[in-house]
MARVEXLO-351650 format. One record per residue (C-alpha): residue number from 1; x negated, y negated, z; residue in one letter. Coordinates in Angstrom, 3 decimals, always signed. Layout:
REM residues N
<atom NUM,<X,Y,Z>,"A">
...
END
This chain:
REM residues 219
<atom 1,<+28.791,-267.530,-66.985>,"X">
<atom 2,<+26.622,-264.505,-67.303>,"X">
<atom 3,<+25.093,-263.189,-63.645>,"X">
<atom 4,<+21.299,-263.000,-63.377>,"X">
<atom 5,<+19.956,-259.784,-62.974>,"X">
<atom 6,<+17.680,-259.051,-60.320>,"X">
<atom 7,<+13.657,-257.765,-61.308>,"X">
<atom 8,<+13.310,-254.067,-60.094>,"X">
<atom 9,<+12.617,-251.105,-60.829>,"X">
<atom 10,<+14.327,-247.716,-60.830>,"X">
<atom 11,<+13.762,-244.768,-59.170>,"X">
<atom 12,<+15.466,-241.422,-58.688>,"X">
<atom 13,<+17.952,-242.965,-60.253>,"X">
<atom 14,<+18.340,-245.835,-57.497>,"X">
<atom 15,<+17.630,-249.305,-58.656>,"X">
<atom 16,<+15.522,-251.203,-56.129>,"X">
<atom 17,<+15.229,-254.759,-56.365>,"X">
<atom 18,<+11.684,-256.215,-55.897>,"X">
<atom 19,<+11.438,-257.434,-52.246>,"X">
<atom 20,<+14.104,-255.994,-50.821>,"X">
<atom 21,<+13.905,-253.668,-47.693>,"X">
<atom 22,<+14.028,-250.657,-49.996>,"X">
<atom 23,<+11.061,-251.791,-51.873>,"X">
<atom 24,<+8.755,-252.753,-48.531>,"X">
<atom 25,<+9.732,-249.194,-47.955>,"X">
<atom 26,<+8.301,-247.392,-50.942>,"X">
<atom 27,<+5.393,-249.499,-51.230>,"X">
<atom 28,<+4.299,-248.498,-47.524>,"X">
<atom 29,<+4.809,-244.723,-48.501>,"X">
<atom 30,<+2.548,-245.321,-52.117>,"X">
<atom 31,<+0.266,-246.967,-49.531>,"X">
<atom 32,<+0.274,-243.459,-47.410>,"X">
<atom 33,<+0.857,-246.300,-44.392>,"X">
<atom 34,<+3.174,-247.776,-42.097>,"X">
<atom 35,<+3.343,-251.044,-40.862>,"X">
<atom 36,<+2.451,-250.175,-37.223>,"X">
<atom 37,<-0.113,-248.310,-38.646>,"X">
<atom 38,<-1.609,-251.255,-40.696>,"X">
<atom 39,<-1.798,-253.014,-37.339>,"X">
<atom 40,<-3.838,-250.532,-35.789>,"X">
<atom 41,<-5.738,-250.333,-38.955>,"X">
<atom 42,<-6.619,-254.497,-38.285>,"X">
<atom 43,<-6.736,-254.582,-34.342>,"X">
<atom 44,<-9.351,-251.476,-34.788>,"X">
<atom 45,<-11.541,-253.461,-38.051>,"X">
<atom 46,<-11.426,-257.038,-35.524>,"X">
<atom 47,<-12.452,-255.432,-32.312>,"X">
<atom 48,<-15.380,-253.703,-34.525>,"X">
<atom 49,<-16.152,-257.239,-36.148>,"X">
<atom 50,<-16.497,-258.752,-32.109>,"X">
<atom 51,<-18.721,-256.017,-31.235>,"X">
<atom 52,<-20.785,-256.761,-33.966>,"X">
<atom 53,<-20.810,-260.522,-33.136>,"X">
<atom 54,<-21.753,-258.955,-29.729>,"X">
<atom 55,<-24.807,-257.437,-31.101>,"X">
<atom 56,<-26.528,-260.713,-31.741>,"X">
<atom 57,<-27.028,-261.293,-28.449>,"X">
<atom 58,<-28.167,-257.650,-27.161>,"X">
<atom 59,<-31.179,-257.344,-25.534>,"X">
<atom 60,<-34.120,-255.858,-28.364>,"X">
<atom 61,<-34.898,-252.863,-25.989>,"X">
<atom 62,<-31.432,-251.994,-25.579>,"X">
<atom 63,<-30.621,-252.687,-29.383>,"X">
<atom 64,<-33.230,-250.164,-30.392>,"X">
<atom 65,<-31.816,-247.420,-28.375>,"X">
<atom 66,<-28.631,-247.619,-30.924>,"X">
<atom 67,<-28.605,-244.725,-33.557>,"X">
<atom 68,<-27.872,-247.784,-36.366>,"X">
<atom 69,<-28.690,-247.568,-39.764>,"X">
<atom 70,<-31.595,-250.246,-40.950>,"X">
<atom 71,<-28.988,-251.871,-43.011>,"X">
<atom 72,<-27.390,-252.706,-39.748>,"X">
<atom 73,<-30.119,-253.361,-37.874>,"X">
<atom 74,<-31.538,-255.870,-41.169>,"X">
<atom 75,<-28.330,-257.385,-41.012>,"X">
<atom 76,<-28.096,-258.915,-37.546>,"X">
<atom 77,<-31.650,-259.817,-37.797>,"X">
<atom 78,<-30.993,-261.884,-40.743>,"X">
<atom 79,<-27.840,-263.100,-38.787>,"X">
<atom 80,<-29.973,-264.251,-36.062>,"X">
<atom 81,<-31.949,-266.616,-38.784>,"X">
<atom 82,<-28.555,-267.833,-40.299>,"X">
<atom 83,<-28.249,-271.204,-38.882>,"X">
<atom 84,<-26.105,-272.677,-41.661>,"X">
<atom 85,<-21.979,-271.795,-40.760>,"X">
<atom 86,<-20.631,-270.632,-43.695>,"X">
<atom 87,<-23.662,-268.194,-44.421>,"X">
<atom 88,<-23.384,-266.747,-40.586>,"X">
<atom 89,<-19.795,-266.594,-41.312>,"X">
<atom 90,<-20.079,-264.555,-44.433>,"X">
<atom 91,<-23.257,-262.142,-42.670>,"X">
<atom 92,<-20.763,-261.182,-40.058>,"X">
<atom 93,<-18.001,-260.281,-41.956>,"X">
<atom 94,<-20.945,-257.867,-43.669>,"X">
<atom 95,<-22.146,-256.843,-40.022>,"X">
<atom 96,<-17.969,-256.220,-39.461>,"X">
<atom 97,<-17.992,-254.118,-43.038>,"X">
<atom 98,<-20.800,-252.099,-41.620>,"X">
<atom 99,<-19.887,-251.630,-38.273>,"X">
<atom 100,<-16.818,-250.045,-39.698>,"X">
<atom 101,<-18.596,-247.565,-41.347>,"X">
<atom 102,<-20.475,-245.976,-37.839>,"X">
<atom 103,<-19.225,-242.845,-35.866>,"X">
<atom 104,<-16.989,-242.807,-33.202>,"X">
<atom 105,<-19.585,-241.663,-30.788>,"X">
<atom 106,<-22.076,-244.298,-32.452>,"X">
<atom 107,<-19.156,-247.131,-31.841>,"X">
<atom 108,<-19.039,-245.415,-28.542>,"X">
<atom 109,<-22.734,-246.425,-27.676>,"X">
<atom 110,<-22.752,-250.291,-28.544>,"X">
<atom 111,<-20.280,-250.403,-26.288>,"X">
<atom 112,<-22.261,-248.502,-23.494>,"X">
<atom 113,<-25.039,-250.757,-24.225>,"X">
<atom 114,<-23.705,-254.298,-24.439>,"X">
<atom 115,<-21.560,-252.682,-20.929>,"X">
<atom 116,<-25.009,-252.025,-19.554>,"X">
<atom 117,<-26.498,-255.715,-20.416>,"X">
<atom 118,<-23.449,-257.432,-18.746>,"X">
<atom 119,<-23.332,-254.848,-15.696>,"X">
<atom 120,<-26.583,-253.185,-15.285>,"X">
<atom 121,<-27.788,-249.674,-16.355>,"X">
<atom 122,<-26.703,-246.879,-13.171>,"X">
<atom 123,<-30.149,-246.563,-11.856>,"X">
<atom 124,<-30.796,-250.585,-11.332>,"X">
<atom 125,<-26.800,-250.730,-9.736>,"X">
<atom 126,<-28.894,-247.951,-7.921>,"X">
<atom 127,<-31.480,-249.283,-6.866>,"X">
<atom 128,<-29.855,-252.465,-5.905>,"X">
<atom 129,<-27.737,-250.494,-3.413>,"X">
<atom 130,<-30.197,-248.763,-1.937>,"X">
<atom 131,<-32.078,-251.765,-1.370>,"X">
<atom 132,<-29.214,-253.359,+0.447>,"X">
<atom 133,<-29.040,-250.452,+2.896>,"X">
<atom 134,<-33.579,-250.245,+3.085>,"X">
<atom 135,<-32.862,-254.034,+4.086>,"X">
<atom 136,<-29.866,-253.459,+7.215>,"X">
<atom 137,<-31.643,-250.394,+8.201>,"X">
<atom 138,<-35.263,-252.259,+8.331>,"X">
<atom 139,<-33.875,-255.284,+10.166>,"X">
<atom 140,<-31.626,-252.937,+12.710>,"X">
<atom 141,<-34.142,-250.172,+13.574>,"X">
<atom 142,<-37.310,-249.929,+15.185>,"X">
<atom 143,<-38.082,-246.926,+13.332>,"X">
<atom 144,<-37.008,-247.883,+9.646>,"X">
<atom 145,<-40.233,-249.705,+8.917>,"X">
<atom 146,<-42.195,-246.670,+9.588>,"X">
<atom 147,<-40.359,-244.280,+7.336>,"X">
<atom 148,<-40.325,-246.832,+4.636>,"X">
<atom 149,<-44.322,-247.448,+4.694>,"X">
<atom 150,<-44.503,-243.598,+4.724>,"X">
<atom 151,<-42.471,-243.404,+1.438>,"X">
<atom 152,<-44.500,-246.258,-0.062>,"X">
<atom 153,<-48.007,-246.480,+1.595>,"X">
<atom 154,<-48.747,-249.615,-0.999>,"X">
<atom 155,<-46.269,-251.784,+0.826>,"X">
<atom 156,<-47.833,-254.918,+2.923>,"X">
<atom 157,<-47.763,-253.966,+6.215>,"X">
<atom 158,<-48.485,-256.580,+7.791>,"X">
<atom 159,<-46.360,-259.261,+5.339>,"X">
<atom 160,<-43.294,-256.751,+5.767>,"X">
<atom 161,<-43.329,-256.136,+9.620>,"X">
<atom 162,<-43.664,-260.131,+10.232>,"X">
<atom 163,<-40.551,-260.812,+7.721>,"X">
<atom 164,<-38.371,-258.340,+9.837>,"X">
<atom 165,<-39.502,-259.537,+13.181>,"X">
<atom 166,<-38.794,-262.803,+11.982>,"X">
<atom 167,<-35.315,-261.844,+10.305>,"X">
<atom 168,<-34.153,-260.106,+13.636>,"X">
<atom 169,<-34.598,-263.254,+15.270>,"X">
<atom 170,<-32.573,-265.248,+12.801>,"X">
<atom 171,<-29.796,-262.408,+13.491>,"X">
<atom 172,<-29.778,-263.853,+16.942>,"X">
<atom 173,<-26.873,-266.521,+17.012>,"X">
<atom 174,<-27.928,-269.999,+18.341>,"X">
<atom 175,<-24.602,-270.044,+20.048>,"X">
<atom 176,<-22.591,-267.041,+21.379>,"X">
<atom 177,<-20.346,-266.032,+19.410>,"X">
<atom 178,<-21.166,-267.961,+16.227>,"X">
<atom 179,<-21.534,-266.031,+12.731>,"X">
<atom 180,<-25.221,-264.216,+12.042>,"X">
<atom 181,<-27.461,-266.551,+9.857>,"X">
<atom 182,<-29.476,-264.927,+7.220>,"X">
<atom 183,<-32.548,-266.788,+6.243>,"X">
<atom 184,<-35.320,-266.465,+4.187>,"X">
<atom 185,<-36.862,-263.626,+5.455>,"X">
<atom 186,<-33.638,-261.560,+5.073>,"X">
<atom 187,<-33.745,-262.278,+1.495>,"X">
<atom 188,<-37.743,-261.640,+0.968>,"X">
<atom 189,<-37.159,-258.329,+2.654>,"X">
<atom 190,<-34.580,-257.195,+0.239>,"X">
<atom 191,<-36.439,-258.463,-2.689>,"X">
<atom 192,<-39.958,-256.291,-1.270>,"X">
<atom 193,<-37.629,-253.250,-1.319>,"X">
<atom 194,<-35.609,-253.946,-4.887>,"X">
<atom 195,<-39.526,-254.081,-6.922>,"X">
<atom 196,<-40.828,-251.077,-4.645>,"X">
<atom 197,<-37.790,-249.405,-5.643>,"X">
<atom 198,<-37.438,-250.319,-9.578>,"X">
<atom 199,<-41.102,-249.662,-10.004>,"X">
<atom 200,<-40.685,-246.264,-8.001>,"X">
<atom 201,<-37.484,-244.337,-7.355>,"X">
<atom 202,<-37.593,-243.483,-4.016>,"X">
<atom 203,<-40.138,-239.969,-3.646>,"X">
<atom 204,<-38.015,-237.789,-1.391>,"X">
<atom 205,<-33.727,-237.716,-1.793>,"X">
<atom 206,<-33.642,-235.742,+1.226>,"X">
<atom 207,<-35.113,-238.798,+2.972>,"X">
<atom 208,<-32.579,-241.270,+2.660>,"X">
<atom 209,<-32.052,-244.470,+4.865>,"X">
<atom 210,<-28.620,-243.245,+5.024>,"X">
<atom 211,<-29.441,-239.686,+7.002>,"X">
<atom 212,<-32.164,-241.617,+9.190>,"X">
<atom 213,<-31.181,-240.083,+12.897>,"X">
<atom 214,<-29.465,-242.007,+15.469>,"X">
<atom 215,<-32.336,-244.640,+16.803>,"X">
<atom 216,<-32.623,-247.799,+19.323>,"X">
<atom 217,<-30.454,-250.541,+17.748>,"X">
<atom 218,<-33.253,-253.994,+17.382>,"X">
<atom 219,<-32.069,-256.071,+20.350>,"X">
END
């Protein structure tokens, strides 16, 4: 009985037999590719299809920041009508065909921007702790309330002196040794301080709640 030959293919003289080792070997280097390489080559194209996915949900302000092409742009606002699944399916992988295309630094900014939805840009994280500190130091010292009305004139006077005079009271432990209660006004005072600041950064860095001089501690 005759033996069956094997399909293949020479080369440089050596006979390789179609899906053997030797074959996976010299179609990877026709390919200019390895597989580790191909891997990278798919983690890299699904991570770039996610952030596009991510896109449909960025905030417009934030979106038009992004140096994207109007193809791209066009193509997650037609994404965002797509309410049928197999036609959002098929707009994404488009969206994932053209995300591939942008720069590095361009892949660079979606994620800065989709970062700065789910965390906050640096000058609100800014602003939020400065507020915190506005809020201790306006509570703690007799003489915070002044230099905040001095920084921001517009401030009610009268609405913020009676929240801290009635947040310093709350402070006051209804039995010794029990934990300090924050109430409402402790809240309202932090919120006063977080618009005055967002709407205007504070007017003077050199005057800081943190480098306010040693004062009377609010009893």
């Amino acid at each position: 009985m005759s033996r069956k030959l094997k399909k293949g293919y020479f080369v440089r003289g050596e006979f390789v037999a179609e899906g053997s080792e030797r074959d996976t070997e010299l179609k990877a280097e026709l390919k200019g590719t390895d597989d580790q390489s191909r891997t990278d080559l798919k983690r890299e194209s699904t991570e770039l299809q996610k952030l596009g996915e991510a896109l449909l949900a960025l905030r417009i302000d934030l979106l038009e920041r992004l140096p994207l092409t109007d193809k791209l742009k066009d193509a997650i606002a037609e994404a965002k009508r797509i309410t049928n699944f197999e036609g959002k399916r098929r707009q994404m992988q488009f969206i994932g065909k053209l995300m591939r295309k942008l720069e590095t630094t361009e892949v660079d900014q979606v994620r800065a921007a989709l970062d700065e939805q789910s965390n906050g840009s640096a000058a609100d994280n800014l602003a939020l702790h400065q507020a915190e500190v506005w809020r201790d130091r306006l509570i703690s010292q007799d003489d915070a309330a002044g230099q905040w009305i001095a920084l921001y004139p517009t401030t009610d006077t009268q609405q913020l002196r009676a929240l801290i005079r009635q947040a310093r009271k709350d402070a006051v432990p209804e039995i010794a040794g029990a934990a300090v209660r924050h109430g409402r006004p402790y809240r309202e005072i932090f919120q006063m301080v977080r618009e005055a600041l967002m709407a205007i950064p504070e007017p003077d860095a050199a005057i800081h709640p943190s480098t306010f001089s040693p004062s009377r501690e609010a009893s």
